[in-house]
Short mmCIF file of the C-alpha atoms (twelve columns), coordinates in Angstrom:
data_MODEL
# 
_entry.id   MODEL 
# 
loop_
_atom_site.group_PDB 
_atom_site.id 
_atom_site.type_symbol 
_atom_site.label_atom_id 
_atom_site.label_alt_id 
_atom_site.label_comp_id 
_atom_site.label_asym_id 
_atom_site.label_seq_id 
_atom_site.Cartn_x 
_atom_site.Cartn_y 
_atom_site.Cartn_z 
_atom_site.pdbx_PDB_model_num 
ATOM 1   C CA . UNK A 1   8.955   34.962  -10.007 1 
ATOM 2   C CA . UNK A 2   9.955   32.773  -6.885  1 
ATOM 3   C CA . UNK A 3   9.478   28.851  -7.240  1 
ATOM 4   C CA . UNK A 4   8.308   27.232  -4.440  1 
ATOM 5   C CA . UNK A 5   10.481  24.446  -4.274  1 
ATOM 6   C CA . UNK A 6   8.560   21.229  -3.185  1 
ATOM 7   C CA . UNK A 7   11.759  18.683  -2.550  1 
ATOM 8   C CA . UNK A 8   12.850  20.792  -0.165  1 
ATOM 9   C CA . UNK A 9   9.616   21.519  1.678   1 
ATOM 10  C CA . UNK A 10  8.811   17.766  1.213   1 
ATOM 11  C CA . UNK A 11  12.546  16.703  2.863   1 
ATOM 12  C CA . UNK A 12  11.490  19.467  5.663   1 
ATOM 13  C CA . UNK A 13  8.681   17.443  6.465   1 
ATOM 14  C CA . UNK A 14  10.074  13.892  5.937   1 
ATOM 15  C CA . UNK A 15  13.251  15.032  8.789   1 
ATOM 16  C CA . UNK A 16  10.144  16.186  11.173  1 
ATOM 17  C CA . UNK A 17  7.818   12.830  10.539  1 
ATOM 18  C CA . UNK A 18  11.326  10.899  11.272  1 
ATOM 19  C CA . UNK A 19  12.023  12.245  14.259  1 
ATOM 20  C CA . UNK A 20  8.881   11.488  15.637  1 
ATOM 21  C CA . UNK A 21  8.765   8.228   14.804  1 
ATOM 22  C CA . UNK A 22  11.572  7.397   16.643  1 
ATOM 23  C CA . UNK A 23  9.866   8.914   19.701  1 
ATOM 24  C CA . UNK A 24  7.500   5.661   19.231  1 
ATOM 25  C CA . UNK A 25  7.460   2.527   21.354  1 
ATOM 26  C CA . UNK A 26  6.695   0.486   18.006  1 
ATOM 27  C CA . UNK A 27  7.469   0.755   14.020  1 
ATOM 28  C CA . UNK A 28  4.587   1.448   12.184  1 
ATOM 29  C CA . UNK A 29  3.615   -0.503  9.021   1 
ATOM 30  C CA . UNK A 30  2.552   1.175   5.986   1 
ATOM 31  C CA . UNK A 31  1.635   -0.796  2.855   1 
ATOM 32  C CA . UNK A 32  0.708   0.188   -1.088  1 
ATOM 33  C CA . UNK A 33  -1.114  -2.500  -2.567  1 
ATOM 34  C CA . UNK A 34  -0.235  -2.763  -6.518  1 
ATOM 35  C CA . UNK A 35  -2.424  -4.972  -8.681  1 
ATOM 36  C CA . UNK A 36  -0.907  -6.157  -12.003 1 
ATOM 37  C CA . UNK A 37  2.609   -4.693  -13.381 1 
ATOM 38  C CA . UNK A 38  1.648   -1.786  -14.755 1 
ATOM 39  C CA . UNK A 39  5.243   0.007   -14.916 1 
ATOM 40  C CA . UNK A 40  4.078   3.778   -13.672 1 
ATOM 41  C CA . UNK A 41  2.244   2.534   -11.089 1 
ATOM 42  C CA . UNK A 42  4.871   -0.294  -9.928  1 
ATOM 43  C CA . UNK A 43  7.612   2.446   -9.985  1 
ATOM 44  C CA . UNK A 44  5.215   4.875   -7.740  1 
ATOM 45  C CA . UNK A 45  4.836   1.887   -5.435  1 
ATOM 46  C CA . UNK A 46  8.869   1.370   -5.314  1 
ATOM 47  C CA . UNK A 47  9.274   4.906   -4.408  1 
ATOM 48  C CA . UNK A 48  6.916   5.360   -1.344  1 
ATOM 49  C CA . UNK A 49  8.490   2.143   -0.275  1 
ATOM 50  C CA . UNK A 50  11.677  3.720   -0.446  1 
ATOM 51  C CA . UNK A 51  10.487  7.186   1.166   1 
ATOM 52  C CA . UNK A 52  8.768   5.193   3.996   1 
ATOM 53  C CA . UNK A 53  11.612  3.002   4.598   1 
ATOM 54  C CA . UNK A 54  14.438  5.854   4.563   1 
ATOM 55  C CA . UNK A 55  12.450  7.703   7.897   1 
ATOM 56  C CA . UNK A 56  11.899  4.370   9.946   1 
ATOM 57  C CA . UNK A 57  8.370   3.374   8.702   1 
ATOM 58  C CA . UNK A 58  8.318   -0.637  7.585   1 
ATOM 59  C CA . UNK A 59  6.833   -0.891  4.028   1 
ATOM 60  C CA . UNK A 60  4.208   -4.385  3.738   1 
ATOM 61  C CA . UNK A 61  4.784   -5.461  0.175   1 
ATOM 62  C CA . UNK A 62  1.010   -6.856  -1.378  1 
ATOM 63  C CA . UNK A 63  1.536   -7.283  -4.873  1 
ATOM 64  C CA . UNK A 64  -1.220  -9.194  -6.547  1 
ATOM 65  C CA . UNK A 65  -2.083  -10.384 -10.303 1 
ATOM 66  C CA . UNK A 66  -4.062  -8.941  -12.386 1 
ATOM 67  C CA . UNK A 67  -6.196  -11.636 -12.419 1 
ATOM 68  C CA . UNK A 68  -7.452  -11.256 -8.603  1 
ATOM 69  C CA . UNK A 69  -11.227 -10.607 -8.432  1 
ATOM 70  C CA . UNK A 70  -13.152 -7.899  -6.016  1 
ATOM 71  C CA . UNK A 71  -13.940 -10.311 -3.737  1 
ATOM 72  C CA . UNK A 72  -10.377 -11.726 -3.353  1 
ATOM 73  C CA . UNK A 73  -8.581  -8.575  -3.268  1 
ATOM 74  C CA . UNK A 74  -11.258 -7.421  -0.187  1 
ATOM 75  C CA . UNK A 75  -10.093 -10.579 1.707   1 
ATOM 76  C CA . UNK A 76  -6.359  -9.655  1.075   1 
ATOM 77  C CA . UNK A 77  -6.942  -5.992  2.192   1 
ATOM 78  C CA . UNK A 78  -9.131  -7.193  5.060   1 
ATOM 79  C CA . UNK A 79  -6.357  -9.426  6.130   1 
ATOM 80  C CA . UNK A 80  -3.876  -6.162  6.040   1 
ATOM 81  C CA . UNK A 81  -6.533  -4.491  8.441   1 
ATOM 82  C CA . UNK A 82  -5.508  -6.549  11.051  1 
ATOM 83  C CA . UNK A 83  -1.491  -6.453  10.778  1 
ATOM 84  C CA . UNK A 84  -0.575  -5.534  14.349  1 
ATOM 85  C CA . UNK A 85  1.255   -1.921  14.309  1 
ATOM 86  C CA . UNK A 86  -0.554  -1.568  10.226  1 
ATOM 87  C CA . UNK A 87  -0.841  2.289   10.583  1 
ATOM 88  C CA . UNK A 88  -1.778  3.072   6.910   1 
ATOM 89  C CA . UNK A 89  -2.904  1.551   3.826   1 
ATOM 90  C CA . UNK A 90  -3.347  2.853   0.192   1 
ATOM 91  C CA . UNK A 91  -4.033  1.063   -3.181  1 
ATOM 92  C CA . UNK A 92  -2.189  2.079   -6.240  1 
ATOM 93  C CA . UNK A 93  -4.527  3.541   -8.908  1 
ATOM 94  C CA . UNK A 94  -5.814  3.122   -11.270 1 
ATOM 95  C CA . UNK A 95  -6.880  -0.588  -10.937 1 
ATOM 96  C CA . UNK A 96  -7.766  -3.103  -13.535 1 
ATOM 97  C CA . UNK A 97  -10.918 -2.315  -15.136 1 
ATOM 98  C CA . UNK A 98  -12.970 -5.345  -13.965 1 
ATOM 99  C CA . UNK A 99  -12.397 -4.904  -10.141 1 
ATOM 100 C CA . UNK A 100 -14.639 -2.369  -7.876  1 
ATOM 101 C CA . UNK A 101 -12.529 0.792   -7.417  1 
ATOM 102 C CA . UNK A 102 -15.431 1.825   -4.696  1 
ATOM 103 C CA . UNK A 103 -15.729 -1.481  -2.847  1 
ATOM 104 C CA . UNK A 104 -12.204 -2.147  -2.947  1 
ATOM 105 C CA . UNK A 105 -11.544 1.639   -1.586  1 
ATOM 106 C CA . UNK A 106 -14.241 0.909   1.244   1 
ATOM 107 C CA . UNK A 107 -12.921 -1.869  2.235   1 
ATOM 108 C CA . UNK A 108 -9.493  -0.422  4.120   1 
ATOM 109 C CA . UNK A 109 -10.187 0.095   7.409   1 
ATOM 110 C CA . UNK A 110 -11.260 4.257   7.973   1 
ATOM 111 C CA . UNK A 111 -8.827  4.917   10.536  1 
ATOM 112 C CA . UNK A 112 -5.860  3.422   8.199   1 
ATOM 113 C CA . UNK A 113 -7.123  5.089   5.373   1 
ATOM 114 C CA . UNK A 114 -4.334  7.474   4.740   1 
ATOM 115 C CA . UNK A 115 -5.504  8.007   1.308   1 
ATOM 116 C CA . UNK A 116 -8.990  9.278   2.943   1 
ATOM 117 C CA . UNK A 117 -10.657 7.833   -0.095  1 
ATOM 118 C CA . UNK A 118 -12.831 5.452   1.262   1 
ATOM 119 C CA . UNK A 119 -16.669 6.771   2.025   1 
ATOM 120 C CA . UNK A 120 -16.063 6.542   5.719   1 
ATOM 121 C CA . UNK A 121 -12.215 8.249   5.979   1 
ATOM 122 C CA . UNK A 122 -13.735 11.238  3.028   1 
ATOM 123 C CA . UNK A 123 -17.296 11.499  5.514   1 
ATOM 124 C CA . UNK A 124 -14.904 12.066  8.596   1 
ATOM 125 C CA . UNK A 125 -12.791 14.958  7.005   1 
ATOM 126 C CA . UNK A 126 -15.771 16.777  5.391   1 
ATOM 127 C CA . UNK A 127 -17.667 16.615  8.941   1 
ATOM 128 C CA . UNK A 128 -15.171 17.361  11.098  1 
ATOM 129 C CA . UNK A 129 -11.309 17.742  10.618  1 
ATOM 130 C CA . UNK A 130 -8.585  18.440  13.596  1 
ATOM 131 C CA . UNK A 131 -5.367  18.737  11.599  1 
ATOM 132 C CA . UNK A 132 -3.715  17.735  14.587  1 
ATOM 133 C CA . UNK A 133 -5.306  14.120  14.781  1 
ATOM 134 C CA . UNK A 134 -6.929  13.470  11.707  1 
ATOM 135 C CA . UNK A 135 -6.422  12.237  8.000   1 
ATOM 136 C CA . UNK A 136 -7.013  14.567  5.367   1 
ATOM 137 C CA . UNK A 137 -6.637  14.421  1.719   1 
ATOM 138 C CA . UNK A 138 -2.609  13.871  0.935   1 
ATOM 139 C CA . UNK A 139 -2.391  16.612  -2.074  1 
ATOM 140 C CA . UNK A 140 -4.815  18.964  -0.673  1 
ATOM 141 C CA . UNK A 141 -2.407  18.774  2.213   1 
ATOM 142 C CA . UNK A 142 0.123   19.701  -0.183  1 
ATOM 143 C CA . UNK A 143 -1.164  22.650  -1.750  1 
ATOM 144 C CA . UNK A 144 -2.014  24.084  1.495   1 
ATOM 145 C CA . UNK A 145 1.718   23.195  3.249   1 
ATOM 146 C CA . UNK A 146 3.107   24.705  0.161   1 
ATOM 147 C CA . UNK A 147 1.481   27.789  0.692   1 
ATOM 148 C CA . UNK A 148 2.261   27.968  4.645   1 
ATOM 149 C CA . UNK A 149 6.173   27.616  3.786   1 
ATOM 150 C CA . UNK A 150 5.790   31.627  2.381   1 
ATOM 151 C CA . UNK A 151 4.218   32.776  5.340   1 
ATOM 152 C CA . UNK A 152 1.536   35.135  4.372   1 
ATOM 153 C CA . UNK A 153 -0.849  36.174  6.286   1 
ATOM 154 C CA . UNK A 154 -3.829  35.059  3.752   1 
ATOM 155 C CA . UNK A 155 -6.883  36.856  5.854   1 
ATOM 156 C CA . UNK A 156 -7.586  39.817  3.261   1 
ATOM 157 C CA . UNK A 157 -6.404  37.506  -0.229  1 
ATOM 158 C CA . UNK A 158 -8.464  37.087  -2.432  1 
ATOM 159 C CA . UNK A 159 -7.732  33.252  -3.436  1 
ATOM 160 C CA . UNK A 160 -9.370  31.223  -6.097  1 
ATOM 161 C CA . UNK A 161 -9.693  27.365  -6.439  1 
ATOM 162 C CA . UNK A 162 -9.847  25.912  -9.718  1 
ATOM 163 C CA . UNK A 163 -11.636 22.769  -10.211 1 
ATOM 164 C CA . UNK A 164 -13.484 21.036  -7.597  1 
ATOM 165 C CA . UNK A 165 -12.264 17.144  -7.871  1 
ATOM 166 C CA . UNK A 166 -12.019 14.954  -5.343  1 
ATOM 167 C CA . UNK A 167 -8.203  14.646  -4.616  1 
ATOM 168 C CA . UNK A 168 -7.817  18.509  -4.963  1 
ATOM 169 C CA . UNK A 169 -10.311 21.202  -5.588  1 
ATOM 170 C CA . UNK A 170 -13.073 19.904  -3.105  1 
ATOM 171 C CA . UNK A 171 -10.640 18.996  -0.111  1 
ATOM 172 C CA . UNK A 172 -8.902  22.434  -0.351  1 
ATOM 173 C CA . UNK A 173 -11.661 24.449  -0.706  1 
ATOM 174 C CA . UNK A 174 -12.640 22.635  3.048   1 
ATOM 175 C CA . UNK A 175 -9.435  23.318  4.382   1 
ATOM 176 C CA . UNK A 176 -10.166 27.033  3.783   1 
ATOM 177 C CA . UNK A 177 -13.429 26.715  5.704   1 
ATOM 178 C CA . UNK A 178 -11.761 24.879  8.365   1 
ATOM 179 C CA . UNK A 179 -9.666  28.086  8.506   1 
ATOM 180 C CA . UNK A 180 -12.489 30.486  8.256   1 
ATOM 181 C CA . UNK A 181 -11.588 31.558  4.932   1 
ATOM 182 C CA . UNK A 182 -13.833 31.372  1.992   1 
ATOM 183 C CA . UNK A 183 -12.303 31.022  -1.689  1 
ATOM 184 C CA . UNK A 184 -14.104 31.270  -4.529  1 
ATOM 185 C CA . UNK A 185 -14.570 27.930  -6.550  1 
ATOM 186 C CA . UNK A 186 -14.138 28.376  -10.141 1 
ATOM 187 C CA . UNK A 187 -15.728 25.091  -12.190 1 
ATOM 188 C CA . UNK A 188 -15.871 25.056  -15.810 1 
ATOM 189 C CA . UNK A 189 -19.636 26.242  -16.024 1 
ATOM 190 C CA . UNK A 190 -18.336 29.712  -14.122 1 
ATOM 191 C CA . UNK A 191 -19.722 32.738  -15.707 1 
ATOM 192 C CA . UNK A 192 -16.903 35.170  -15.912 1 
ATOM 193 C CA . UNK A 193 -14.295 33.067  -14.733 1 
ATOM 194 C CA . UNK A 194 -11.485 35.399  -15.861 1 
ATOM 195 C CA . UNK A 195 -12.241 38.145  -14.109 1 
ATOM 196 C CA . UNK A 196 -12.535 36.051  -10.778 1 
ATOM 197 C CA . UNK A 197 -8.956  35.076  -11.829 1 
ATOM 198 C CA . UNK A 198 -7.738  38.056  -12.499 1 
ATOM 199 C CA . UNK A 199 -8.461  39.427  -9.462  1 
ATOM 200 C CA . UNK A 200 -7.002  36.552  -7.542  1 
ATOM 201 C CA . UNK A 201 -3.798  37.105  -5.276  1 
ATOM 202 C CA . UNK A 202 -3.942  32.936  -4.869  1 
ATOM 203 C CA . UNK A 203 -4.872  30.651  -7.248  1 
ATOM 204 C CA . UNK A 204 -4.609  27.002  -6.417  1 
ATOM 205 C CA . UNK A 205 -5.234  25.002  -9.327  1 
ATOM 206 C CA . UNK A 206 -5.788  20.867  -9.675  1 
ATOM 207 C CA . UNK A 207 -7.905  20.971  -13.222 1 
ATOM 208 C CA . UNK A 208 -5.755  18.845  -15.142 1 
ATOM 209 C CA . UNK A 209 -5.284  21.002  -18.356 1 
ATOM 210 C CA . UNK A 210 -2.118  21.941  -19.070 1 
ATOM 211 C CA . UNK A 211 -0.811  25.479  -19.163 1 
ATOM 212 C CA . UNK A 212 -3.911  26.633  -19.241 1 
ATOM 213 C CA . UNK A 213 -2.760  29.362  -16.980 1 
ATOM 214 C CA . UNK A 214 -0.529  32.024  -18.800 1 
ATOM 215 C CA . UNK A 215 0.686   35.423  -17.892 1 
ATOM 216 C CA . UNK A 216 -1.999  37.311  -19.725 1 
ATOM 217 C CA . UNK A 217 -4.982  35.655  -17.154 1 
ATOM 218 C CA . UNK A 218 -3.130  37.048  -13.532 1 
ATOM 219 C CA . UNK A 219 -2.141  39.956  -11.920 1 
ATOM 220 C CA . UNK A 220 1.244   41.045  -10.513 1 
ATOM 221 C CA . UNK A 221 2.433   38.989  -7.586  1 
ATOM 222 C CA . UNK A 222 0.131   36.093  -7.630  1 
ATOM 223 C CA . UNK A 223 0.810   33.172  -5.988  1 
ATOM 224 C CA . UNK A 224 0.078   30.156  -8.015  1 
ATOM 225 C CA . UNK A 225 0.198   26.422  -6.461  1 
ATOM 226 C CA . UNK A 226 0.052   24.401  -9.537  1 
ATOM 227 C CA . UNK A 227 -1.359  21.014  -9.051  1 
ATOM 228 C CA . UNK A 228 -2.630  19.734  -12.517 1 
ATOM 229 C CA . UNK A 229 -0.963  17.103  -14.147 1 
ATOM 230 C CA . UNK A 230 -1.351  16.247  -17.877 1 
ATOM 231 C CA . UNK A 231 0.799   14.878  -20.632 1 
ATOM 232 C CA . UNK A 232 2.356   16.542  -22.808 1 
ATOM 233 C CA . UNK A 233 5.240   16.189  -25.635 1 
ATOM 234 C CA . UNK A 234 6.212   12.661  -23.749 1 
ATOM 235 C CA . UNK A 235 6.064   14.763  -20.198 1 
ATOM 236 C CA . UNK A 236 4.267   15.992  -17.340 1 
ATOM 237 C CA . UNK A 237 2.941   19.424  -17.563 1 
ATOM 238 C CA . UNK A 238 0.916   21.992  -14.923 1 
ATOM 239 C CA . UNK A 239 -2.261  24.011  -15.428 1 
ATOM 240 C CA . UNK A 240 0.428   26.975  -15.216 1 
ATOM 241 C CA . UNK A 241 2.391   27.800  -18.301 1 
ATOM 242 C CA . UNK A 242 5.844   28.511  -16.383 1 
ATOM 243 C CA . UNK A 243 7.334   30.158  -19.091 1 
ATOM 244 C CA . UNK A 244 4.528   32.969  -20.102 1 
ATOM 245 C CA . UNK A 245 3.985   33.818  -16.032 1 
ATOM 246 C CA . UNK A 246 7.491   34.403  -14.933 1 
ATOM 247 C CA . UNK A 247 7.407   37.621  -15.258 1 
ATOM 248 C CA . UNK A 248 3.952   38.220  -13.448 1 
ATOM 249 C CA . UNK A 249 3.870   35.732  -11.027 1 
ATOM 250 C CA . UNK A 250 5.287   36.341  -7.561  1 
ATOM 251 C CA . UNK A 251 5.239   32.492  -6.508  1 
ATOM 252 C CA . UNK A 252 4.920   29.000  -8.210  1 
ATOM 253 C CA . UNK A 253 4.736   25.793  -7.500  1 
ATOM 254 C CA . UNK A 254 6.353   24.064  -10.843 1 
ATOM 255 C CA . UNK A 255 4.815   20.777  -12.603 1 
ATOM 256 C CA . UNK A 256 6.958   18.586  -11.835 1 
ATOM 257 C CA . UNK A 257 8.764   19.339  -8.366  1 
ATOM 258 C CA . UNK A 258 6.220   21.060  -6.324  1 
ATOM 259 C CA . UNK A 259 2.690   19.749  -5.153  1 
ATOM 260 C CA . UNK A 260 3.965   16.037  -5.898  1 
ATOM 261 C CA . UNK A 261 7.167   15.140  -3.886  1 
ATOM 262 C CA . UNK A 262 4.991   16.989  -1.052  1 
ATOM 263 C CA . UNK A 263 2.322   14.804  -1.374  1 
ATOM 264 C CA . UNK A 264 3.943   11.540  -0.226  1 
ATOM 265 C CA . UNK A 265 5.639   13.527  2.574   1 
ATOM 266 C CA . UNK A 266 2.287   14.471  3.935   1 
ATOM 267 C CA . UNK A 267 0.822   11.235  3.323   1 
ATOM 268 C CA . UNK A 268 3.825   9.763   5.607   1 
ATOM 269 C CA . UNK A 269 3.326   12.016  7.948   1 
ATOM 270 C CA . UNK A 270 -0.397  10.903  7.578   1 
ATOM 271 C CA . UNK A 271 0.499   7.348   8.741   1 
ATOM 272 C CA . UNK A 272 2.636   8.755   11.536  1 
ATOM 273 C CA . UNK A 273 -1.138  10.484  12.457  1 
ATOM 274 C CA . UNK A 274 -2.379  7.148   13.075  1 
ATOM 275 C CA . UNK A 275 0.671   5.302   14.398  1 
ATOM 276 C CA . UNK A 276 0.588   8.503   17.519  1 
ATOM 277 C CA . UNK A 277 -3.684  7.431   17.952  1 
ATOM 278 C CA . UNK A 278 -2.441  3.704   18.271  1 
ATOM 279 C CA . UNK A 279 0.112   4.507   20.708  1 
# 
């Protein structure tokens, strides 16, 4: 068994994003907004800054209390809309119970919604998607730039996607189509969902339940992009039990230091997206 080693992919694609931006006539501004102190999430929020800063993109800091209300945080965010060079903005979830997650989401401006979880940003990749010029879903980008960095051609694999949620399962599964490929979705209510899985020579899996995979459920040489997340023991854990596929698997992404540190390199190089359309 290989691992596919997401730092370095993800420092692959931070060098390229960097180099482009300094090819721009402007910085672009990219801002997290964090409501309340919730340690995880501030820490997240620290580390994107951090990212962002280190390849030449300005990081907004809008930190606001717990206490805000919908209406007050919509102002604040519509106020961000209209920072000159603002080329992406994200909010740190999950929020306080009280406030509108979907209004809240909706109210970021589509084109600088380089979370693309906002009903207009998600309606634009599901109708049409150029992966040239527009946003797509940051960890769906992930799993699929993790599989391009082994080079396969993927025309005759048979490839599985487990779980169809909205950060993982449902945006790859598109990306497929967009490439005129056509996985099979596994969901929970699957009839024979093993066999479908044993079959598979990819598997990319964002279900959330930890090492559910083993080496028992896969054939020889799989490739598995692994990205579920769920606590365990005090950690973070995959849907792929590392330790029963080694000796099956051909390729996998490990839980943690895969899918994640490429995620916010792709959803950098998702604000560069925007900062080239401003330009």
């Amino acid at each position: 068994m290989q691992i596919i080693d997401g730092r370095k992919l993800s420092g692959e694609i931070l060098d390229k994003v960097k180099a482009e931006i300094k090819l721009l006539s402007f910085q672009p501004i990219f801002c997290d907004v964090l409501v309340g102190n919730d340690p995880s999430s501030a820490q997240y929020v620290r580390m994107k800054a951090k990212k962002a800063e280190s390849i030449g993109i300005k990081f907004h800091n809008a930190n606001f209390p717990e206490s805000i209300t919908t209406d007050e945080l919509i102002k604040e965010i519509n106020a961000l809309n209209n920072i000159k060079n603002m080329c992406g903005i994200i909010v740190q979830l999950p929020l306080p119970a009280h406030l509108d997650r979907e209004a809240i989401l909706n109210s970021i401006n589509p084109h600088l919604d380089v979370d693309c979880l906002g009903v207009k940003a998600s309606e634009n990749f599901y109708s049409h998607y150029d992966s040239k010029k527009d946003l797509a879903y940051p960890t769906a980008l992930a799993c699929m730039a993790l599989l391009d960095s082994l080079n396969l051609d993927l025309k005759d694999k048979k490839i599985i996607v487990l779980g169809q949620g909205i950060l993982v399962g449902k945006p790859v599964t598109a990306l497929f189509h967009y490439r005129n490929l056509s996985p099979v979705v596994i969901r929970s209510k699957t009839e024979n969902k093993e066999a479908f899985i044993k079959e598979a020579d990819i598997i990319i899996s964002g279900m959330g339940k930890g090492k559910y995979i083993n080496g028992n459920m896969i054939k020889r040489g799989v490739v598995l992009v692994d990205a579920g997340t769920s606590e365990s023991d005090g950690g973070i854990v995959g849907d792929v039990d590392l330790e029963s596929v080694k000796d099956v698997a051909g390729y996998v992404s490990p839980v943690p230091g895969g899918v994640g540190p490429v995620t916010v390199s792709v959803l950098l190089s998702n604000v560069l997206k925007v900062a080239k359309n401003l330009k």
